[in-house]
C-alpha positions as CSV (number, residue, x, y, z in Angstrom):
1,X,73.3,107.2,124.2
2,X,76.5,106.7,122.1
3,X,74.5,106.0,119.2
4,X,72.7,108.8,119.2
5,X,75.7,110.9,119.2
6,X,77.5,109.0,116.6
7,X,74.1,108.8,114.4
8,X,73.5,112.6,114.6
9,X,77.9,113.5,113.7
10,X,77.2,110.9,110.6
11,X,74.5,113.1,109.6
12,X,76.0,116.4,110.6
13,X,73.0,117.0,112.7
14,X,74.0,119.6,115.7
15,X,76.9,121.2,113.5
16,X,77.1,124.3,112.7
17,X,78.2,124.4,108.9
18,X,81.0,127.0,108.2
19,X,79.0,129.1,105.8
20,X,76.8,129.8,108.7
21,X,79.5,130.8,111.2
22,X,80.9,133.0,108.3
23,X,77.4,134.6,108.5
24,X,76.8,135.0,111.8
25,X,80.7,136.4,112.7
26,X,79.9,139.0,109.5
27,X,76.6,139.8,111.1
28,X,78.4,141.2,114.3
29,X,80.7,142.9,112.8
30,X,78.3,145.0,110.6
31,X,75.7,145.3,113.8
32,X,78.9,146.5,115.4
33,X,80.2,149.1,113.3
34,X,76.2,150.0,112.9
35,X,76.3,150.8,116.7
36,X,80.2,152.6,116.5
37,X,78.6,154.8,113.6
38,X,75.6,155.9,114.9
39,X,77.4,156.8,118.1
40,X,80.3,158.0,116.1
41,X,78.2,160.8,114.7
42,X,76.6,162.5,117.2
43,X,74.1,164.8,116.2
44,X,72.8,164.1,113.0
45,X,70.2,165.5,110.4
46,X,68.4,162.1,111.2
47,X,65.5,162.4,113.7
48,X,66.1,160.7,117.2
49,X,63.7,157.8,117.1
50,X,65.6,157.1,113.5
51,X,68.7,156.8,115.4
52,X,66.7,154.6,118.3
53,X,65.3,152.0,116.1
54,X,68.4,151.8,114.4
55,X,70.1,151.2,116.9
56,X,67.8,148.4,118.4
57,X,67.3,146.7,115.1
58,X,71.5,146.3,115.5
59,X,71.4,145.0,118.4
60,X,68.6,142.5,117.4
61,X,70.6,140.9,114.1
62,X,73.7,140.9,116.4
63,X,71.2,138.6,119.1
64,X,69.3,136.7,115.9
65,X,72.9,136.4,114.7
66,X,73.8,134.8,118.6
67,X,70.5,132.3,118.5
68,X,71.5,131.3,115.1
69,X,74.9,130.7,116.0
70,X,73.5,127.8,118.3
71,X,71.1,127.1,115.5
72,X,68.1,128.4,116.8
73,X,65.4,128.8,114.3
74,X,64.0,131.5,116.0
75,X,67.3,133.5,115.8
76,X,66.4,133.1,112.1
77,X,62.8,134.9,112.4
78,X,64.4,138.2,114.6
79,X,66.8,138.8,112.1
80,X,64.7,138.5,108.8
81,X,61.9,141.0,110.9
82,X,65.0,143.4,111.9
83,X,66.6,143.6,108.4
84,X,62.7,143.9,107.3
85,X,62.6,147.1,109.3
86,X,65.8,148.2,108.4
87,X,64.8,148.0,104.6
88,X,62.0,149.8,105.1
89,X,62.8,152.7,108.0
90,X,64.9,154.6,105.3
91,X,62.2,154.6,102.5
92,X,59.9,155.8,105.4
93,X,62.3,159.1,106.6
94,X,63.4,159.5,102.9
95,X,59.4,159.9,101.9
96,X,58.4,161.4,105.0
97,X,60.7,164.0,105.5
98,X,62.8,165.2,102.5
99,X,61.2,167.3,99.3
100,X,60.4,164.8,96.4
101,X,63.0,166.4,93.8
102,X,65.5,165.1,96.8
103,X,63.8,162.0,97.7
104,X,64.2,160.6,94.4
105,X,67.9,160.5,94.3
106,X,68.4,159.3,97.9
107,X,65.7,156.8,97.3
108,X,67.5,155.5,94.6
109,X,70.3,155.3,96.9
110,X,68.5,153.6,99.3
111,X,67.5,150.8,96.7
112,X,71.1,150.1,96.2
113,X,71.8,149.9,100.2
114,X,69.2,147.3,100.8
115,X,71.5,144.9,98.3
116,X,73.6,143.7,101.5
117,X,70.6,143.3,103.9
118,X,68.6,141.5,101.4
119,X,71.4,139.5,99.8
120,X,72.5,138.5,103.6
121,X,68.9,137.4,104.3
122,X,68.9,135.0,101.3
123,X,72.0,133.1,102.7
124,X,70.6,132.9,105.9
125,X,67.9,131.5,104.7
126,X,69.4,129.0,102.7
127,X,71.0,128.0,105.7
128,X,67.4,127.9,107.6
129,X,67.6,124.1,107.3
130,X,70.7,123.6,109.2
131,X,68.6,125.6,112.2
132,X,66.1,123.7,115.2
């Protein structure tokens, strides 16, 4: 039993590595102030089920974020399909709802807001080795 143990420190099995606690810990905090601002603005031009799925796919990165932290693999496949969505649910309100003159610009503007989302879900999948 010892062994074990002492084999799988020497390894650095079963340790988190402190580029992925950074990750997870910065992964709260955005989920968090994701949650404070959507309740934070009360009634917005955004349609209700926007502000639902938002909010759900905030809460699921903060619990991938949680499952990753005890490096759970499948903490790893919640939060790449929630920052997926969250890509993606922006393009799909821009071009849904607004005129195209407008849509342009903002979706331009969306383009340069999926940098963080997409540059967080590289890391973390860098880090997809460290995870069971």
């Amino acid at each position: 039993m010892s062994e074990e143990i002492i084999d799988q420190a020497a390894e650095g099995q079963g340790q988190r590595p402190t580029f992925l606690t950074v990750l997870c810990i910065l992964t709260w905090i955005g989920s968090g102030l994701g949650l404070i601002g959507l309740l934070a603005e009360g009634s917005s031009y955004n349609p209700g089920w926007y502000n639902i799925v938002i909010a759900l796919l905030n809460v699921g990165t903060a619990y991938a974020a949680w499952e990753m932290w005890n490096l759970k693999k499948s903490g790893l496949m919640i939060y790449t399909v929630c920052e997926v969505g969250a890509i993606i649910l922006p393009f799909i309100l821009i071009y849904a709802i607004l005129p195209s003159q407008i849509a342009g610009l903002i979706g331009s503007m969306a383009i340069l807001m999926a940098v963080f989302p997409i540059a967080f879900l590289i890391m973390y999948w860098l880090n997809a080795k460290h995870l069971k």
